[in-house]
C-alpha positions in Angstrom: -30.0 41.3 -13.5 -27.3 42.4 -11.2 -29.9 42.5 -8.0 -30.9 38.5 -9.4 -27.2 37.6 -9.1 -26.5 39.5 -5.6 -29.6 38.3 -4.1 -28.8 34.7 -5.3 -25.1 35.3 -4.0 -26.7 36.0 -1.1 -28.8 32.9 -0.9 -25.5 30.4 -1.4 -24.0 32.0 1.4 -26.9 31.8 3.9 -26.8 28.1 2.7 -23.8 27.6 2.6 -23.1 29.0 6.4 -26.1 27.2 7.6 -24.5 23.5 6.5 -21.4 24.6 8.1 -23.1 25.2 11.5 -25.1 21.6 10.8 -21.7 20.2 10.2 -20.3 21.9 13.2 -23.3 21.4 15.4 -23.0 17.3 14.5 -19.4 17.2 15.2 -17.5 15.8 17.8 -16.6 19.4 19.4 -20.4 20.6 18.4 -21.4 17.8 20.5 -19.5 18.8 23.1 -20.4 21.8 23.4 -23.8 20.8 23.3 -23.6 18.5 26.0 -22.3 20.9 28.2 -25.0 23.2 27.6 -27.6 21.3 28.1 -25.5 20.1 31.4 -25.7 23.5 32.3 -28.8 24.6 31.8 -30.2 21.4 33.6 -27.7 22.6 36.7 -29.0 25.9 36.3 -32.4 24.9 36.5 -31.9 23.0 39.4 -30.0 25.6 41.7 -33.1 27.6 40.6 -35.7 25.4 41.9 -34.4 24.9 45.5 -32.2 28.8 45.9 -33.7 31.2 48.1 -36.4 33.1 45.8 -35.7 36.5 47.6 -32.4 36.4 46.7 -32.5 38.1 44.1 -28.6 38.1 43.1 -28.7 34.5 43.0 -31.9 34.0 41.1 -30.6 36.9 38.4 -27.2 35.2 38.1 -28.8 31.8 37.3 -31.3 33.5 35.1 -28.5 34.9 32.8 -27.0 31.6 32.6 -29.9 30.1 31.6 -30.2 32.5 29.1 -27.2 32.4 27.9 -27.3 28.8 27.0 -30.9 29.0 25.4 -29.4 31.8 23.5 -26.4 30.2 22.5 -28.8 27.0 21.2 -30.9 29.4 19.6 -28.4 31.0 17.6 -27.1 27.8 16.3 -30.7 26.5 15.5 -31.0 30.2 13.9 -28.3 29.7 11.2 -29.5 26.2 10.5 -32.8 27.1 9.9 -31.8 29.9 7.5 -29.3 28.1 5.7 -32.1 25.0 5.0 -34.5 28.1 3.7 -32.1 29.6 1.7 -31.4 26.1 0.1 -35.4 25.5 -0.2 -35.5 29.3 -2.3 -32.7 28.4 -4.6 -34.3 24.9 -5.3 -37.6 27.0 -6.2 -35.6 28.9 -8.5 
């Protein structure tokens, strides 16, 4: 019975976190932040496309930032995602 309550414990804070991500992700500084990532990663991709390809500094620097954005997006989408299963499995329950 103790595992039942723990694991459902569990499961209201997965949910829990994941609507305060959603909540953060739709407001105005979740917006933000958004925008500028997606600025980013546009400009990112664009120094890519015309840099010179043998230089390899370059093309590794705006590699990580790419990736650092796409991470970054990921993440959020991440919590979001687990929070809205979490709230599916206590539903089921």
């Amino acid at each position: 019975m103790m595992e039942n309550n723990e694991n459902r414990d569990l499961l209201l804070r997965r949910a829990a976190f994941g609507q305060q991500v959603e909540a953060f992700w739709t407001s105005d500084i979740g917006g933000y932040l958004i925008a500028r990532i997606e600025s980013g990663l546009e400009a990112s991709f664009d120094q890519l496309k015309v840099c010179d390809p043998k230089d390899g500094r370059i093309v590794q620097a705006l590699q990580n930032e790419i990736w650092k954005a796409e991470t970054l997006k990921q993440w959020l989408t991440d919590a979001v995602v687990d929070g809205l299963a979490a709230v599916n499995i206590l539903n089921d329950d």
